[in-house]
C-alpha positions as CSV (number, residue, x, y, z in Angstrom):
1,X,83.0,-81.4,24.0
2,X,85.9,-82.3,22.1
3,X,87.1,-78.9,20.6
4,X,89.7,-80.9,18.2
5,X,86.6,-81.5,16.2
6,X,84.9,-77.8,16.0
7,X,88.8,-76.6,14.6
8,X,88.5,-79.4,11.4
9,X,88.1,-77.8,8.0
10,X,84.6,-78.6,7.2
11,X,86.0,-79.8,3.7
12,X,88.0,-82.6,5.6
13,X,84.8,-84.1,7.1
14,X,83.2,-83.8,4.5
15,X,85.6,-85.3,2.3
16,X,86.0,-88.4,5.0
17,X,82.0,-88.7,5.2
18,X,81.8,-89.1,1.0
19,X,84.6,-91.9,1.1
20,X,82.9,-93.6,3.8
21,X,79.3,-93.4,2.4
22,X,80.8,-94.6,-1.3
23,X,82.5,-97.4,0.5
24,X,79.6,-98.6,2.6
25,X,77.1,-98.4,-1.2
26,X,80.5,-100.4,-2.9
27,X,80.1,-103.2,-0.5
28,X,76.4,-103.1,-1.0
29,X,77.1,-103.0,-4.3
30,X,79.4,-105.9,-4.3
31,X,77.4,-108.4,-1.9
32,X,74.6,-107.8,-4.8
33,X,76.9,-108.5,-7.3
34,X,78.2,-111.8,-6.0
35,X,75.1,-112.7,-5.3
36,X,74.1,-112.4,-8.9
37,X,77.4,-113.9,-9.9
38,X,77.1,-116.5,-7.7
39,X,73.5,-117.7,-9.3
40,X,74.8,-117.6,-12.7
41,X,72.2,-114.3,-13.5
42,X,75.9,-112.2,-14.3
43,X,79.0,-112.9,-15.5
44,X,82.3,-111.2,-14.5
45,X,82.6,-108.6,-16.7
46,X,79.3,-107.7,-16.9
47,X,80.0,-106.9,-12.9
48,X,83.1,-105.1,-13.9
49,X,81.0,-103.3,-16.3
50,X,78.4,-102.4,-13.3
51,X,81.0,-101.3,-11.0
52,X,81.9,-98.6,-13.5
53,X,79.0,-97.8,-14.1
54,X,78.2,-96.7,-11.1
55,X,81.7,-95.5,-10.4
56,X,80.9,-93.1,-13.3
57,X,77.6,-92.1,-11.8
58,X,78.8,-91.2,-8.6
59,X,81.4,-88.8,-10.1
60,X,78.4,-86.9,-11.0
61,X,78.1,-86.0,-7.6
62,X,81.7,-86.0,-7.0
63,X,82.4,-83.1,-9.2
64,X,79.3,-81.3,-8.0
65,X,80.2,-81.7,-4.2
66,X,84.0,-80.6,-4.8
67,X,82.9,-77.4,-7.2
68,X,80.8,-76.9,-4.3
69,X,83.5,-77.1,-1.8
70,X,86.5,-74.8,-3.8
71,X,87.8,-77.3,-6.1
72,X,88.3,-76.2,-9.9
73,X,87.2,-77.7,-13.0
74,X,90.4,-78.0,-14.8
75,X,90.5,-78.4,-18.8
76,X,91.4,-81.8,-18.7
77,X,90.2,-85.2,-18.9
78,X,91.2,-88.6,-17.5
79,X,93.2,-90.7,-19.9
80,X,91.6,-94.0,-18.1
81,X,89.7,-95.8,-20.6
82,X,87.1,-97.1,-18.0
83,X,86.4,-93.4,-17.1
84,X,84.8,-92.1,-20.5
85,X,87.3,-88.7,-20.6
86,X,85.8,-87.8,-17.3
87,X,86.6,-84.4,-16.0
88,X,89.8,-83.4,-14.3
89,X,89.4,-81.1,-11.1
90,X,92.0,-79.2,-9.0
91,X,92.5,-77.9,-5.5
92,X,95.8,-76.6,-4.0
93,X,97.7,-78.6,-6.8
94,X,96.2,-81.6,-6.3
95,X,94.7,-83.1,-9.5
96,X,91.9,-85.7,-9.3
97,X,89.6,-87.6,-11.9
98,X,85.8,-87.6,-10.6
99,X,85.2,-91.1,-11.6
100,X,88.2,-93.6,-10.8
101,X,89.8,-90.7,-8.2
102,X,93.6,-90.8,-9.8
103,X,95.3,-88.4,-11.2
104,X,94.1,-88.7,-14.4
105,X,96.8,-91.0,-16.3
106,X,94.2,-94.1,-16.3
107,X,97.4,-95.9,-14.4
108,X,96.3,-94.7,-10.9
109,X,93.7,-94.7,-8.5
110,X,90.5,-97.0,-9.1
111,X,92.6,-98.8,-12.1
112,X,95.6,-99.2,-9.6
113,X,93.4,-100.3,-6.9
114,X,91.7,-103.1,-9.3
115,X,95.5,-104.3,-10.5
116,X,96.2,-104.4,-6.9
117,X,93.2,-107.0,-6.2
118,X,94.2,-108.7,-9.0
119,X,97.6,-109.6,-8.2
120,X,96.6,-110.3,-4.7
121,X,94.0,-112.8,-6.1
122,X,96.7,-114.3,-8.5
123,X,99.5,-114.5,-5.6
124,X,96.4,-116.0,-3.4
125,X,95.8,-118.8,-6.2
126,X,99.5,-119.8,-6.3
127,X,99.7,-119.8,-3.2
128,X,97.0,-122.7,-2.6
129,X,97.8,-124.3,-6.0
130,X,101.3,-124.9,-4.5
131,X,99.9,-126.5,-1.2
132,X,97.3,-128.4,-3.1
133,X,100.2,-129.8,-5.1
134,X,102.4,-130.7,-2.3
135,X,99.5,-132.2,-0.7
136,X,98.9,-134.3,-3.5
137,X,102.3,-135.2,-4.4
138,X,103.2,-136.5,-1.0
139,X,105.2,-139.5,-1.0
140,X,105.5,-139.6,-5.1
141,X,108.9,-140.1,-6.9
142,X,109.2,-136.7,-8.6
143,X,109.4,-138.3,-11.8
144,X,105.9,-139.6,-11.6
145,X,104.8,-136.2,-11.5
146,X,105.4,-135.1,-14.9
């Protein structure tokens, strides 16, 4: 018996089991998403849309799960527009939104994350425009490439 593991605050694993569970229902989410997308039955926004959806449906449980667990309903709500003035709640000075898990400024967490993919997708894009284009222009004079 490992006695690392007895000595954990139960918080801790609890707090690791939640982030794994709401990942492995995300990519659930998502494979049924593209999926959709994929046939034409959704467009993009109306997955965005979903996603927070659900994101806001899950804080539900969030908040009910930290209240449960210590964490303090603060008088404050998130400034993210996605997040619907979501409650605010605070342990040992940590501030966190329920819904899109930032600090409540609409510029962190879940929004950050999606800006993050974003970019990565746009720098991804270039990246293969750019080889596409050298690809294709091999062996033209560069002026016949206007």
């Amino acid at each position: 018996i490992d006695e690392t593991k007895h000595n954990e605050d139960p918080e801790d694993i609890n707090t690791e089991l939640s982030i794994v569970v709401r990942d492995e229902i995300s990519k659930t989410d998502e494979i049924k998403q593209f999926m959709k997308w994929f046939r034409g039955e959704i467009s993009e926004a109306e997955i965005e849309e979903e996603r927070w959806n659900t994101l806001r449906m899950e804080g539900r449980l969030v908040l009910t799960r930290r209240l449960l667990s210590g964490w303090n309903l603060t008088n404050e709500n998130c400034l993210g527009e996605r997040c619907e003035s979501a409650p605010i709640i605070e342990k040992t000075g940590k501030k966190e939104c329920v819904v899109c898990a930032g600090t409540g400024t609409g510029k962190d967490g879940v929004y950050l994350a999606i800006l993050e993919a974003k970019m990565e997708a746009c720098r991804s894009i270039e990246q293969q425009c750019s080889v596409d284009i050298a690809e294709d222009s091999e062996g033209m004079e560069p002026s016949s490439l206007h």
